[in-house]
C-alpha positions as CSV (number, residue, x, y, z in Angstrom):
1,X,11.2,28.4,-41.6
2,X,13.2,31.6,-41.7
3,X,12.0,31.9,-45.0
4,X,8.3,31.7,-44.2
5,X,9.3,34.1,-41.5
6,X,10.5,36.9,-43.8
7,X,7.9,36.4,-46.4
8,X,4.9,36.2,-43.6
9,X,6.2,39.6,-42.3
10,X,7.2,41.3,-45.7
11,X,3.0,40.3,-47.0
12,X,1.1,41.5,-43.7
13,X,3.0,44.7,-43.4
14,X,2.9,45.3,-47.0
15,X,-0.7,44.4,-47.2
16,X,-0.8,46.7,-43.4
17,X,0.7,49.4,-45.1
18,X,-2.1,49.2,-48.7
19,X,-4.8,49.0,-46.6
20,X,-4.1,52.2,-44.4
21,X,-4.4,53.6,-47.5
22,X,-7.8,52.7,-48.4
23,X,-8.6,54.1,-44.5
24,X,-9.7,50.6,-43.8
25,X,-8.9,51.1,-40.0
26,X,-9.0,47.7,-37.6
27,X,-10.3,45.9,-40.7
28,X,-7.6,46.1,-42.8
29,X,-5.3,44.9,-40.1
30,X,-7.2,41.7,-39.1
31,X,-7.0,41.3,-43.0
32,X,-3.1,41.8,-43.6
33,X,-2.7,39.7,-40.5
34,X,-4.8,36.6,-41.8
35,X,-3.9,36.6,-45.0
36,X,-0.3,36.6,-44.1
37,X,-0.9,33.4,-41.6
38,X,-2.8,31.4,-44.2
39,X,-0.2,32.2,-47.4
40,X,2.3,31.2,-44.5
41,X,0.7,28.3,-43.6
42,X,0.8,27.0,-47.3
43,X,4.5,27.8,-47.7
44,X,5.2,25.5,-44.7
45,X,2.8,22.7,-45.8
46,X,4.6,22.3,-49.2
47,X,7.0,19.9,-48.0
48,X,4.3,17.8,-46.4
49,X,1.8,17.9,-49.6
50,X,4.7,16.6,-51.9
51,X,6.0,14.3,-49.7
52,X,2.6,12.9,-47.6
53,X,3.6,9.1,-48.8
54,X,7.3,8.9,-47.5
55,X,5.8,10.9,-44.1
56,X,2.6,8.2,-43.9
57,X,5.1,5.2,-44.6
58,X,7.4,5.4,-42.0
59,X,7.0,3.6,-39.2
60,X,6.4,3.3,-35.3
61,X,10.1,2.5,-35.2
62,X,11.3,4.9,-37.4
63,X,9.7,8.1,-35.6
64,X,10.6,6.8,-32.2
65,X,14.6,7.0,-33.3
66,X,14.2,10.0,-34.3
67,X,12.3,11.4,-31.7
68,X,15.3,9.7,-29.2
69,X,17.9,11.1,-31.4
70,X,16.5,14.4,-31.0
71,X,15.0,14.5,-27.4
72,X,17.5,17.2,-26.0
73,X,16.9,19.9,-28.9
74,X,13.0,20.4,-27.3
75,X,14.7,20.3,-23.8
76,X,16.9,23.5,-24.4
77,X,15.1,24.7,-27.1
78,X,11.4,25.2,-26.0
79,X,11.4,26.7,-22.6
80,X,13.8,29.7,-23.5
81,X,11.5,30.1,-26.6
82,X,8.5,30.1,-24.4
83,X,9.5,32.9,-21.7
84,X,10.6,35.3,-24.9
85,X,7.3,34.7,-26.7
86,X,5.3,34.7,-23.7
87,X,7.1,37.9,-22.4
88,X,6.2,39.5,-25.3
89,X,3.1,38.4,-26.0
90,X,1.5,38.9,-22.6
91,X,1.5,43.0,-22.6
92,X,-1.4,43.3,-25.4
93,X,-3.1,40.9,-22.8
94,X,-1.7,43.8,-20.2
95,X,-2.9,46.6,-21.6
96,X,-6.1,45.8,-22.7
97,X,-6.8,44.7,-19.0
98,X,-5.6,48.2,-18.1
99,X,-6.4,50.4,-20.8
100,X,-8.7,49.7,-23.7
101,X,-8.9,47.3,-26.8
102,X,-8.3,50.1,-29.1
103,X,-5.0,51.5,-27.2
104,X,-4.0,47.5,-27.3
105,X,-4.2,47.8,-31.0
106,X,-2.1,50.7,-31.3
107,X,-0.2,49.1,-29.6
108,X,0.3,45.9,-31.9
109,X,0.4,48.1,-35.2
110,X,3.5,49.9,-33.5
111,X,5.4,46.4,-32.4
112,X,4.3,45.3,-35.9
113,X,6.5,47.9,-37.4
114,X,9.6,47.4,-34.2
115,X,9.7,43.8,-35.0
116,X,10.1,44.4,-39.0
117,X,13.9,44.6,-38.3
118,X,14.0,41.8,-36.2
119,X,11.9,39.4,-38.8
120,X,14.0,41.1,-41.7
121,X,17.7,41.3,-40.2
122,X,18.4,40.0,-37.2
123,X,17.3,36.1,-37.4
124,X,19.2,36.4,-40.7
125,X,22.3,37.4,-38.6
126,X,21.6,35.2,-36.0
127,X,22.3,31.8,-38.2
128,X,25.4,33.1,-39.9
129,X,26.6,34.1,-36.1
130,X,25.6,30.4,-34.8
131,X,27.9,28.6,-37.9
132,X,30.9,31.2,-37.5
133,X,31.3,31.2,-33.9
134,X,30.2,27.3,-33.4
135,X,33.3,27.1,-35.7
136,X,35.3,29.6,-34.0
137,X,34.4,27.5,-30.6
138,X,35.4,24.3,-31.8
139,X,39.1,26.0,-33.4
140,X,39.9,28.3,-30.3
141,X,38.1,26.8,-27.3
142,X,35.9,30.8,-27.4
143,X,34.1,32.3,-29.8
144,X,34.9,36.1,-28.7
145,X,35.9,37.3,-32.1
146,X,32.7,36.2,-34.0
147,X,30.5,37.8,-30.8
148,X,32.7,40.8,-31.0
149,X,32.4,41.8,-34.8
150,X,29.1,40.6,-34.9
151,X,27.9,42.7,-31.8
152,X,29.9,46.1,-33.8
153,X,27.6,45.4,-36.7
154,X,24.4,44.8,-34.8
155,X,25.1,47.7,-33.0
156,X,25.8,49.7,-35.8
157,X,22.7,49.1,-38.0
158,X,20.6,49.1,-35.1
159,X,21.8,52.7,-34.1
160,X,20.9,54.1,-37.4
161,X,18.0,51.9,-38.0
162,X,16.2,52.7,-35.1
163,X,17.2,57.0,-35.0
164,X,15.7,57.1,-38.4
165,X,12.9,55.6,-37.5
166,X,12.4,58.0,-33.7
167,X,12.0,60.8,-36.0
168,X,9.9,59.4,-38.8
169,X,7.3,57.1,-36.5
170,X,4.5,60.0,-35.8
171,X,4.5,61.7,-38.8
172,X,4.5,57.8,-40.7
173,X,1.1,56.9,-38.5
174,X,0.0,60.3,-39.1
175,X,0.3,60.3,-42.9
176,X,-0.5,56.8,-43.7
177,X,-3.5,56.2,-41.2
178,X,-4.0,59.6,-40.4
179,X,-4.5,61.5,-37.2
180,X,-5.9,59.3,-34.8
181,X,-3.4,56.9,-35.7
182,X,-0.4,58.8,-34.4
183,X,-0.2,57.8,-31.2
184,X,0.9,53.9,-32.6
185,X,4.2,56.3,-33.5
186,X,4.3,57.7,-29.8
187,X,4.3,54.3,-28.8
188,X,7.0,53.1,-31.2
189,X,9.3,55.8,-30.0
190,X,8.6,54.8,-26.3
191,X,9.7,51.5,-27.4
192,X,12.3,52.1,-29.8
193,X,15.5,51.5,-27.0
194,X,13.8,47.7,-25.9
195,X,13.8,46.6,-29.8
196,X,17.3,48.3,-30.9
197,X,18.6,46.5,-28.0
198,X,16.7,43.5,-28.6
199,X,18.0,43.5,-32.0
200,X,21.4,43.0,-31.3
201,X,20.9,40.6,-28.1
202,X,18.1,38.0,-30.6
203,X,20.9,37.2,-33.2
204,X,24.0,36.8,-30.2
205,X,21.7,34.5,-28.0
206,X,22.5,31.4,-29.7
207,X,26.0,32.0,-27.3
208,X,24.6,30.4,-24.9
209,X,24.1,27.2,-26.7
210,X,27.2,27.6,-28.4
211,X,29.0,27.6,-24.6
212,X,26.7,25.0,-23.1
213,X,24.8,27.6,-20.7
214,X,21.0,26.7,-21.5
215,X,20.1,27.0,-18.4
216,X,21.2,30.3,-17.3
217,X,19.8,31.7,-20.6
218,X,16.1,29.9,-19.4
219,X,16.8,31.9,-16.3
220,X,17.4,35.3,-17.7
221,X,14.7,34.9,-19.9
222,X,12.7,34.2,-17.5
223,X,12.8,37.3,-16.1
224,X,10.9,39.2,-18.6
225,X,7.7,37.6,-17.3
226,X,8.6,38.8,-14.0
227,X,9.1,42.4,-14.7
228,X,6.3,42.7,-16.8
229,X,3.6,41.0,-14.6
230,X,5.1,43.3,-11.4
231,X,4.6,46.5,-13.7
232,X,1.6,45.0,-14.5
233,X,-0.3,45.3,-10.9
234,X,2.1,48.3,-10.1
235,X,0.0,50.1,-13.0
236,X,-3.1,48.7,-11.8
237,X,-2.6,49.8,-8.1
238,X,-1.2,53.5,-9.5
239,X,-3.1,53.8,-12.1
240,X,-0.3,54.4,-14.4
241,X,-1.3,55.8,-17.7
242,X,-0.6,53.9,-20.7
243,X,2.6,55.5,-21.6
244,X,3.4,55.2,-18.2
245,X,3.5,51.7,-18.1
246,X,5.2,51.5,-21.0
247,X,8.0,52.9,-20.4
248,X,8.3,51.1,-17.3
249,X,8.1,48.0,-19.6
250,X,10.7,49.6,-22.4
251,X,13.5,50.3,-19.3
252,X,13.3,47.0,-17.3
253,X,13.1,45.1,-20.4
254,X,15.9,46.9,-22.1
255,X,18.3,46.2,-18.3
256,X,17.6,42.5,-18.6
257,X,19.1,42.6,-22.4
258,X,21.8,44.3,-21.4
259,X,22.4,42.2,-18.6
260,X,22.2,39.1,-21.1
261,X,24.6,40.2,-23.4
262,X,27.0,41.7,-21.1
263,X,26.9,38.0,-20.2
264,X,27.2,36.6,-23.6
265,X,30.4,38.8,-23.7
266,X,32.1,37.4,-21.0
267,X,31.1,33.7,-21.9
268,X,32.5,34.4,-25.5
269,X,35.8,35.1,-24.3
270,X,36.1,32.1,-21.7
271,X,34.0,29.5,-23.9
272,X,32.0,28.1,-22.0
273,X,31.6,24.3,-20.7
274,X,30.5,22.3,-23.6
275,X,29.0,19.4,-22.1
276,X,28.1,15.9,-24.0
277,X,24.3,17.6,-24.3
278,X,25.5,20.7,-25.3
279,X,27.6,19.0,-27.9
280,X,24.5,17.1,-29.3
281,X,22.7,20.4,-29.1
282,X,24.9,22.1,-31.4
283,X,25.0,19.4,-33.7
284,X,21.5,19.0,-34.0
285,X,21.2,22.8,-34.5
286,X,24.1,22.9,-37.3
287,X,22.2,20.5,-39.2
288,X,18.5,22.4,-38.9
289,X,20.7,25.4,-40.3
């Protein structure tokens, strides 16, 4: 899956990138974007093409083991990853209900290039951080050292990363799309503070499973639909302007990272309750990869 991950966001913004050459405008990102999901979509079907008669000969039996085996990793797993997604994926919803379809797609082109690192890097980071500091946890009772280096690195690379980038996003849209296209860069360095932190805070997360504290992560996940559906109807009773609203968006989202690792930090150190679930949770997760 990661890889599928990496190559679906290497191909679109490749193709993203080719096609703002040829001045092919909205087109050419509708195109990078579907071809990328189809080519995707094969990678992940592989598996099920070459094996289709050991998946359509198991039986009744066999699937509902598995299924009971595995009933927490859904239980934990699927909320949390629903309030991030959701969180994120509601504000194109946001803005076009504001603004306009066309500042809605400036606004996906720029969080197509934010999330580059994130796709590229970070979920990279994030697996060998889970292994090290499930390890860690199980040796020591914490994992503090693994979330400390980790979090130096993170920080590091995102600090350069995303400075480069403050001073090369306009002129990047400018050149590559031309004019009109420049304010997706004014928008990515609006932005550019929610996704360095977010960076760092993606790949740590898993220290919440690693200490047994699914819950609490659901909950300050959760809060990212919260702010951005209250700055939602505060823009639409002010009548924010666009870049307005988003940085009212980039600050409250940017807090409640904070907040969540500042958390992480001080569950790293103490460890955590590992509960039976949580155990089975990590487990499960170890052997996914």
């Amino acid at each position: 899956m990661s890889i599928v991950s990496l190559q679906r966001s290497a191909i679109s913004n490749a193709l993203m990138l080719f096609f703002g050459v040829l001045k092919m405008d909205y087109l050419g990102l509708v195109i990078s974007r579907l071809i990328s999901v189809v080519l995707g979509l094969r990678r992940q079907a592989n598996y099920i093409i070459t094996n289709y008669t050991q998946i359509f000969r198991s039986s009744m039996y066999e699937m509902r083991a598995v299924a009971v085996k595995y009933k927490v990793q859904p239980l934990f797993s699927l909320p949390g990853l629903f309030m991030t997604t959701y969180a994120f994926s509601i504000l194109p919803l946001f803005i076009n209900s504001l603004y306009s379809i066309k500042e809605s797609g400036y606004f996906f082109v720029s969080t197509t290039m934010l999330g580059l690192p994130l796709s590229l890097i970070s979920s990279s980071v994030a697996k060998i951080f889970f292994r090290n500091a499930t390890l860690e946890k199980n040796n020591k009772g914490n994992f503090y050292a693994s979330f400390k280096i980790t979090l130096f690195l993170l920080t590091l690379v995102s600090g350069i990363g995303f400075v480069i980038l403050w001073f090369v996003a306009e002129p990047f849209f400018s050149i590559l799309y031309g004019n009109e296209w420049i304010k997706s860069g004014t928008f990515v360095k609006i932005l550019i503070p929610m996704y360095a932190i977010r960076f760092i805070a993606q790949a740590l997360i898993y220290g919440f499973i690693i200490s047994g504290k699914q819950l609490l992560k659901l909950i300050l996940q959760g809060f990212f639909i919260v702010e951005a559906t209250a700055i939602y109807y505060f823009a639409k009773i002010y009548q924010f302007p666009i870049e307005s609203f988003l940085e009212f968006i980039n600050i409250a989202y940017f807090i409640n990272y904070m907040v969540i690792l500042i958390v992480l930090f001080y569950t790293s150190k103490s460890g955590g309750d590992t509960s039976e679930t949580s155990k089975s949770v990590l487990l499960e997760n170890q052997q996914y990869g």
